[in-house]
PASEBA-1860 file (N, C-alpha, C; in nm, 3 decimals):
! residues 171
1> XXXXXXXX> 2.079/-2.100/-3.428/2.162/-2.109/-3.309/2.151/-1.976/-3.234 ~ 2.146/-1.990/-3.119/2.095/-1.862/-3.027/2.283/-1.824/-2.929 ~ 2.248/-1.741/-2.886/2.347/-1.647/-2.783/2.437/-1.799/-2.674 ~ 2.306/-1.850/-2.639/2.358/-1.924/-2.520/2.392/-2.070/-2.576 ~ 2.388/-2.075/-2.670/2.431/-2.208/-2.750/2.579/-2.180/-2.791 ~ 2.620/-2.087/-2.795/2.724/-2.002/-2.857/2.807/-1.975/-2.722 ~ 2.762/-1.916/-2.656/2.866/-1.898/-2.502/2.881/-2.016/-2.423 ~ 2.754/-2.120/-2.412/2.799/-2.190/-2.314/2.898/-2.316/-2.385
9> XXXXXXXX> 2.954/-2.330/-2.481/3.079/-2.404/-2.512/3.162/-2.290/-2.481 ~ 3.154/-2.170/-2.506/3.278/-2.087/-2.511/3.306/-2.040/-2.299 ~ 3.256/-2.051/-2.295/3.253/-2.044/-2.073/3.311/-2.156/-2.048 ~ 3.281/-2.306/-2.107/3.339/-2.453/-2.054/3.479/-2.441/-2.121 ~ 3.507/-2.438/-2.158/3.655/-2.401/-2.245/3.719/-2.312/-2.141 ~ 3.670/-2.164/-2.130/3.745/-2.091/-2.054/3.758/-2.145/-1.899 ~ 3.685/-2.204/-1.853/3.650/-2.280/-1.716/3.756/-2.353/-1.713 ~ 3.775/-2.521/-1.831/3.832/-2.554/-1.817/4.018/-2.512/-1.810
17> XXXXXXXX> 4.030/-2.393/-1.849/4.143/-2.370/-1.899/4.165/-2.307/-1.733 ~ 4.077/-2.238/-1.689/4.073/-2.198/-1.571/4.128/-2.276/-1.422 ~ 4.030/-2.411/-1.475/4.061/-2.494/-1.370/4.160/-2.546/-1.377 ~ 4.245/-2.573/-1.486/4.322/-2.667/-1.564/4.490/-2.599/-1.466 ~ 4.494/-2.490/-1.487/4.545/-2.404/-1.464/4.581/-2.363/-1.274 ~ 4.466/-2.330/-1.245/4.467/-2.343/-1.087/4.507/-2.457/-1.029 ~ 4.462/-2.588/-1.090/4.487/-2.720/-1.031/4.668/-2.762/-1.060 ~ 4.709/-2.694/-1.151/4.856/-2.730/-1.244/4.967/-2.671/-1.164
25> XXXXXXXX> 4.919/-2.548/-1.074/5.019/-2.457/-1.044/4.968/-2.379/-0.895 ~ 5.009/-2.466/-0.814/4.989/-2.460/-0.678/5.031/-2.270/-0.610 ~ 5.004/-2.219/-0.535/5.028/-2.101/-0.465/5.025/-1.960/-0.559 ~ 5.043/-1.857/-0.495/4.937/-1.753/-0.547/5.109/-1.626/-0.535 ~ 5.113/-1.587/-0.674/5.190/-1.509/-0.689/5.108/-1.342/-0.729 ~ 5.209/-1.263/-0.736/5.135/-1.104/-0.825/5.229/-1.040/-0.908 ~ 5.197/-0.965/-0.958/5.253/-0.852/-1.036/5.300/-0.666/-0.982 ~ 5.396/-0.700/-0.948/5.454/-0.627/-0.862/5.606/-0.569/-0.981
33> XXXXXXXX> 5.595/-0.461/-1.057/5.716/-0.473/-1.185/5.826/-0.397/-1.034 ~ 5.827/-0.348/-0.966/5.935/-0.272/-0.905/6.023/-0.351/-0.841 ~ 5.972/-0.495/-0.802/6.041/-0.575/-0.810/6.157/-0.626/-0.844 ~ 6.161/-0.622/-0.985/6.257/-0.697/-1.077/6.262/-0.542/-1.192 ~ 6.336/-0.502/-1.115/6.414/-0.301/-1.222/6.492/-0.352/-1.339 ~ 6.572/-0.441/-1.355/6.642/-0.497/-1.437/6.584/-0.502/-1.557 ~ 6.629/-0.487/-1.683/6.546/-0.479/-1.766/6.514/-0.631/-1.855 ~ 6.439/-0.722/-1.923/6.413/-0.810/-1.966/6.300/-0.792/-2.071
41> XXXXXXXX> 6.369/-0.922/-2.136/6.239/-0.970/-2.229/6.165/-1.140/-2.275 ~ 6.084/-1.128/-2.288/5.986/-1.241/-2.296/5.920/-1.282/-2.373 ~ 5.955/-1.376/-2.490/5.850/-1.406/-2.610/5.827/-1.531/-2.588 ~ 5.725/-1.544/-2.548/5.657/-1.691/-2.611/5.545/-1.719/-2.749 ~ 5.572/-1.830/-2.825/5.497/-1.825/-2.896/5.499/-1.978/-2.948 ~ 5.348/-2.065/-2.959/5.375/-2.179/-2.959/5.195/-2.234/-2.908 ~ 5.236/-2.394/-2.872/5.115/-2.441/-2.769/5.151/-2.549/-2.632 ~ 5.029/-2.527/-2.549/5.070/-2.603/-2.461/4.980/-2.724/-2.496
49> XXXXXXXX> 5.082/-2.841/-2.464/5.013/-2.954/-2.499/4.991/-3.040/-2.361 ~ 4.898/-3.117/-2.361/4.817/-3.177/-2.255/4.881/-3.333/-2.256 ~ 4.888/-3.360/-2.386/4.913/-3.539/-2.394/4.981/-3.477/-2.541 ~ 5.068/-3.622/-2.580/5.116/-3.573/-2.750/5.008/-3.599/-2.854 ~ 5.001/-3.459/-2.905/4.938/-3.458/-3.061/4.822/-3.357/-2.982 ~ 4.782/-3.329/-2.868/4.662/-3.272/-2.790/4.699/-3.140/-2.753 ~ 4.656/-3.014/-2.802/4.719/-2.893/-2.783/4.603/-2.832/-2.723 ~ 4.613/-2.766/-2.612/4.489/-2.722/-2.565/4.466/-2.555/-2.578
57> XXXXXXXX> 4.595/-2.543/-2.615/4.605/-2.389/-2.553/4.729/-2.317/-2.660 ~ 4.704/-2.202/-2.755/4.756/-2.168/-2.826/4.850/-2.037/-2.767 ~ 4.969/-1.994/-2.747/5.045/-1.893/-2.635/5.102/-1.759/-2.745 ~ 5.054/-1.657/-2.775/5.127/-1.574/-2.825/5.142/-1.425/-2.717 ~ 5.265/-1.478/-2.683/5.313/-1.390/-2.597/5.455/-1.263/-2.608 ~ 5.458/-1.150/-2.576/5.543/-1.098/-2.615/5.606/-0.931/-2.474 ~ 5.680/-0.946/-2.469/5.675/-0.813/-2.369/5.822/-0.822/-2.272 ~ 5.795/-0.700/-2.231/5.979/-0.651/-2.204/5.961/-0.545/-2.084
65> XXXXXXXX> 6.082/-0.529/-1.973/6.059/-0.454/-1.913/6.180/-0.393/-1.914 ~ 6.200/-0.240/-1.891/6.275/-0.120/-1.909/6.379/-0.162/-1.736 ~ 6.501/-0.043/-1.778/6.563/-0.030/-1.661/6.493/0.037/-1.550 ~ 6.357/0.100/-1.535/6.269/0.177/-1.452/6.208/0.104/-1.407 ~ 6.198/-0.017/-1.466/6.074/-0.151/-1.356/5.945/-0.139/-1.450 ~ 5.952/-0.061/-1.595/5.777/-0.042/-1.642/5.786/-0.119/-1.769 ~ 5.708/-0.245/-1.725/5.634/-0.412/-1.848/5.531/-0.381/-1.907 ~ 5.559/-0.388/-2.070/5.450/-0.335/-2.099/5.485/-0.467/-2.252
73> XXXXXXXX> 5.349/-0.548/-2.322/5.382/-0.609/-2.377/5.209/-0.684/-2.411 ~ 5.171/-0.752/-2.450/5.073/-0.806/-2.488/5.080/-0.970/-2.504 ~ 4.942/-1.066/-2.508/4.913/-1.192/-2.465/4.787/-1.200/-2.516 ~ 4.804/-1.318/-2.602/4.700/-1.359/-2.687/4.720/-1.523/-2.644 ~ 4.614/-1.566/-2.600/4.546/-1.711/-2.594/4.450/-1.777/-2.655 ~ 4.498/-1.871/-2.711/4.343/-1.925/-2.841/4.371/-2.042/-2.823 ~ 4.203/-2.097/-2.758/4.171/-2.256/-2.714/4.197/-2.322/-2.881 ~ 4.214/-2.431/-2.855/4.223/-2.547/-2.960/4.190/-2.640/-2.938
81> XXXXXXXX> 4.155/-2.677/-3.083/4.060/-2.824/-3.038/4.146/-2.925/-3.081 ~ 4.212/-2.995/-3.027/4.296/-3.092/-3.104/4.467/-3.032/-3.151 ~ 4.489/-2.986/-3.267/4.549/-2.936/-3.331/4.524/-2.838/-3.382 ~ 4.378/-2.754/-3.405/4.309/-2.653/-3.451/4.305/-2.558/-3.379 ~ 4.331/-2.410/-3.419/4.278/-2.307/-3.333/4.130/-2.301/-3.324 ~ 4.060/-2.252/-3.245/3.940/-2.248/-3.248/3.908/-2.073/-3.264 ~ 3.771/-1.993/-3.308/3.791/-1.847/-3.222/3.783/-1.835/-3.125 ~ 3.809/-1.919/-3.043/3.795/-1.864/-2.818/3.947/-1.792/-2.822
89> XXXXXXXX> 3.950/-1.669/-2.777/4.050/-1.583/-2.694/4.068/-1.561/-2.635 ~ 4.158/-1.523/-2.534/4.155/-1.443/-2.416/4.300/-1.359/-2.426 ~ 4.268/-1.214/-2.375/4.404/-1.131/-2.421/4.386/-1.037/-2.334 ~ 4.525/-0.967/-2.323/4.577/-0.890/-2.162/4.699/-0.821/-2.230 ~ 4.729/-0.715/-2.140/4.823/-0.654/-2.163/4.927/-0.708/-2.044 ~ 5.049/-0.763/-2.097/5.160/-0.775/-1.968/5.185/-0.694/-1.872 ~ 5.136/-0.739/-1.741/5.197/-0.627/-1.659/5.333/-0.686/-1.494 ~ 5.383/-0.782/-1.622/5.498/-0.850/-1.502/5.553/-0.933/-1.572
97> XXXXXXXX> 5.679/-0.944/-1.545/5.805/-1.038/-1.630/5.872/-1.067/-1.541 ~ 5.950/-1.202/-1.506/6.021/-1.262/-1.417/6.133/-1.342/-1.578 ~ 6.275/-1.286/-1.540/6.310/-1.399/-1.610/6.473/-1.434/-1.525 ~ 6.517/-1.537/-1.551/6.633/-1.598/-1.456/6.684/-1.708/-1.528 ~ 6.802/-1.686/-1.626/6.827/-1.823/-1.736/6.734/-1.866/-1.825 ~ 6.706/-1.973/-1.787/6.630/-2.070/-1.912/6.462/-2.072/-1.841 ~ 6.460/-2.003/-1.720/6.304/-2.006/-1.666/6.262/-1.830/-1.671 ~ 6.120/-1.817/-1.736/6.046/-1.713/-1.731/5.889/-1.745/-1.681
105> XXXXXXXX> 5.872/-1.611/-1.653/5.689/-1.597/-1.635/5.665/-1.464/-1.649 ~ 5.548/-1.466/-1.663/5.453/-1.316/-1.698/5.332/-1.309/-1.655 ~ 5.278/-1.166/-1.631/5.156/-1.198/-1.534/5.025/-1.075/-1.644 ~ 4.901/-1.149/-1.662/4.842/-1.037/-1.763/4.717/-1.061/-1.743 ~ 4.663/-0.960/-1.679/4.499/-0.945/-1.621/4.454/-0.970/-1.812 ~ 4.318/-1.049/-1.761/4.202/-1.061/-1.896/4.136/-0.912/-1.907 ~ 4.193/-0.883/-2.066/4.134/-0.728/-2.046/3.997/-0.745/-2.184 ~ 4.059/-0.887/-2.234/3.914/-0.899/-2.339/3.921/-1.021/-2.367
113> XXXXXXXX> 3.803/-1.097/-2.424/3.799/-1.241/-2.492/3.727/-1.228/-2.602 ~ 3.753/-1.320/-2.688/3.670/-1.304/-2.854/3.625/-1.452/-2.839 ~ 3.462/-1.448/-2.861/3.381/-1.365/-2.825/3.395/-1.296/-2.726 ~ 3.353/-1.190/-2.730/3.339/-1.081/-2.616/3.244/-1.174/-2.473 ~ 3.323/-1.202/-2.366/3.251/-1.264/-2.231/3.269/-1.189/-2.144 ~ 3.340/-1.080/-2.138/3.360/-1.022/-2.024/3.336/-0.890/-2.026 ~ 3.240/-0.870/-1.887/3.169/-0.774/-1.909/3.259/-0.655/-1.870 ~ 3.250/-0.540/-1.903/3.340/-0.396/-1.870/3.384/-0.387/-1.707
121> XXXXXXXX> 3.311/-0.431/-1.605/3.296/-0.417/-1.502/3.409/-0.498/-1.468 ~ 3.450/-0.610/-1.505/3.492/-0.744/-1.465/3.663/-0.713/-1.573 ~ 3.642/-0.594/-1.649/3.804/-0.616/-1.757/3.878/-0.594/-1.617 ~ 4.026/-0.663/-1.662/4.153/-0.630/-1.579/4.133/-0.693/-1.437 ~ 4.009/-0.718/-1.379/4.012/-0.766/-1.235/4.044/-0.904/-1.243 ~ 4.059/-1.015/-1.304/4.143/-1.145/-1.374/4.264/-1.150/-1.409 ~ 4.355/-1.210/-1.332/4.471/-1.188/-1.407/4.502/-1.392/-1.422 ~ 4.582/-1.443/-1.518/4.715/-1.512/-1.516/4.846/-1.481/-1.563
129> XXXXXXXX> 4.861/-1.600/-1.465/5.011/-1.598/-1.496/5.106/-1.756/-1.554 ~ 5.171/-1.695/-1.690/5.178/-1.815/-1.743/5.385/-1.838/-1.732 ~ 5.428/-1.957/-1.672/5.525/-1.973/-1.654/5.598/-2.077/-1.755 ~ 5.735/-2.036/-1.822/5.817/-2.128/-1.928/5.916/-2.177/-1.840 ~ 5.962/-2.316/-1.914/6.117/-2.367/-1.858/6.138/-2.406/-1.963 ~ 6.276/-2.362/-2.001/6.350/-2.419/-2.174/6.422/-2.558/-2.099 ~ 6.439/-2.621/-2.201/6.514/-2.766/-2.177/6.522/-2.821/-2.291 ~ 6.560/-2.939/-2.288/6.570/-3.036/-2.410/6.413/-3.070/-2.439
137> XXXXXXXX> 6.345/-3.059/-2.354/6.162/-3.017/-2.401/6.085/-2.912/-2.320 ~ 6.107/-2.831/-2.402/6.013/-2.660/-2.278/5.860/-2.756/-2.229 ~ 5.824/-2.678/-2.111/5.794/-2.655/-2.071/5.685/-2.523/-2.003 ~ 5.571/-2.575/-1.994/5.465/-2.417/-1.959/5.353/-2.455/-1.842 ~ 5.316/-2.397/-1.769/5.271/-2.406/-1.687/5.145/-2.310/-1.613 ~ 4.973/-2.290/-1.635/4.936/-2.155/-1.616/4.848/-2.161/-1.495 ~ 4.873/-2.047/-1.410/4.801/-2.024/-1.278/4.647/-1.958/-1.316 ~ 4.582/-1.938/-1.274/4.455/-1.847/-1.271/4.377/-1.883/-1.390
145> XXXXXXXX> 4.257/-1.815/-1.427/4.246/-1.675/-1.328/4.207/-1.693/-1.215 ~ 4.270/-1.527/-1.136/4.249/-1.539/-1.031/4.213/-1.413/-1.006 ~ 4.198/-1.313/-0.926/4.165/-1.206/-0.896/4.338/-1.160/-0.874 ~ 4.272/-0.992/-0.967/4.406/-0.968/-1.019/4.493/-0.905/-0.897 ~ 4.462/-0.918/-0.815/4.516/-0.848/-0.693/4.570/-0.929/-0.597 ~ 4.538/-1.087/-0.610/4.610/-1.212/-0.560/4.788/-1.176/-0.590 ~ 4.806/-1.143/-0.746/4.944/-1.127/-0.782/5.024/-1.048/-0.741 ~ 5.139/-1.089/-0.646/5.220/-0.971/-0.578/5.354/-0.994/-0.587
153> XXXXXXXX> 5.390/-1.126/-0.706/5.501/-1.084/-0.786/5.467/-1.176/-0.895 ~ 5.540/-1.176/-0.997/5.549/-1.330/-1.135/5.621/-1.377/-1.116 ~ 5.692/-1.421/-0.982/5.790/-1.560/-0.955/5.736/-1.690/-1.008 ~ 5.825/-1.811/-1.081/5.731/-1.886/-1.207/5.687/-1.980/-1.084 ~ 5.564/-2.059/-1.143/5.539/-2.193/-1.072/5.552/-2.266/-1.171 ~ 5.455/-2.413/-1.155/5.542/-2.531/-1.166/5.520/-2.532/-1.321 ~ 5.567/-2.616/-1.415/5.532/-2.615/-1.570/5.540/-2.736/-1.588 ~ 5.407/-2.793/-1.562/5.380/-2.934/-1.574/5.369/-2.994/-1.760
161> XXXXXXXX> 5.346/-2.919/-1.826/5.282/-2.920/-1.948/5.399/-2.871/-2.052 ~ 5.423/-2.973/-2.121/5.487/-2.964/-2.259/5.436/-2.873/-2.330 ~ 5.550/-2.777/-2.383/5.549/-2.656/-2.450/5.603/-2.705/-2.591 ~ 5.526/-2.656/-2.685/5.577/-2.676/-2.846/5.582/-2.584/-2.879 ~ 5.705/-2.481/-2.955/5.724/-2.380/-3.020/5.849/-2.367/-2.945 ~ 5.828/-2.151/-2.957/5.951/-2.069/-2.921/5.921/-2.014/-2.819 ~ 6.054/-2.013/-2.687/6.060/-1.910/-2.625/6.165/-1.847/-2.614 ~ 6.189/-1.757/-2.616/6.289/-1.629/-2.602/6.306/-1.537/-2.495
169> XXX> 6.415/-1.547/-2.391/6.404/-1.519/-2.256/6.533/-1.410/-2.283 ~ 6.495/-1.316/-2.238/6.618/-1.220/-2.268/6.654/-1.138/-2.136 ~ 6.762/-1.116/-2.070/6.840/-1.078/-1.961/6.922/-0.969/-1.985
END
């Protein structure tokens, strides 16, 4: 098995998650922490599911912002096949938290993927942004990527997609 036998499932995955994502969650937010000074916190951890029993997208999310406006926190994403994690990653450091009751979002440029796809040139210029709604069934919802400079706050969009696990929204 060669290089490109190996990336090009791992690019259609990220594509799809890409497109999946852009198409799910209409209009173009940023990451702007001065915004929202208040201090908060944000754990997600869990999957987003597509249909029941179909998990596409594995969410380990975590991060908090100070009374100064400065989010600092980390985001780990791992495609799944079914019910399975797979090794596809994608991971960012948080650099935006929106939270308001039972709805949050966070905004975290791609600063690496396992396998390694992204070239040095290209870290951090990607960002998403992935939005929760707690309810009697959470809810998740992910924008981008997009170019990380589209984001000019983490106000949430829509969360079309059943969320399984925990989130923890702290005010």
């Amino acid at each position: 098995m060669n290089n490109h036998t190996i990336r090009r499932p791992i690019a259609a995955a990220i594509g799809a998650i890409a497109t999946m994502g852009t198409l799910a969650t209409p209009g173009i937010a940023s990451a702007v922490p001065e915004q929202y000074p208040m201090p908060a916190s944000l754990s997600i951890a869990g999957d987003l599911l597509v249909a029941p029993g179909v998990h596409l997208l594995n969410i380990d999310a975590s991060g908090m912002r100070d009374k100064h406006g400065k989010t600092a926190g980390t985001y780990v994403a791992t495609v799944m096949n079914g019910s399975s994690k797979t090794p596809i990653q994608v991971k960012g450091p948080i650099t935006c938290i929106y939270t308001h009751g039972d709805t949050a979002s966070l905004v975290y440029p791609i600063s690496a993927t396992s396998p390694n796809l992204v070239p040095n040139a290209l870290r951090d210029r990607y960002a998403v942004k992935i939005s929760v709604r707690k309810g009697n069934v959470d809810h998740v919802g992910v924008q981008g990527p997009m170019p990380t400079d589209s984001f000019r706050n983490c106000l949430p969009g829509s969360t079309p997609f059943v969320f399984q696990g925990k989130i923890t929204i702290g005010q």
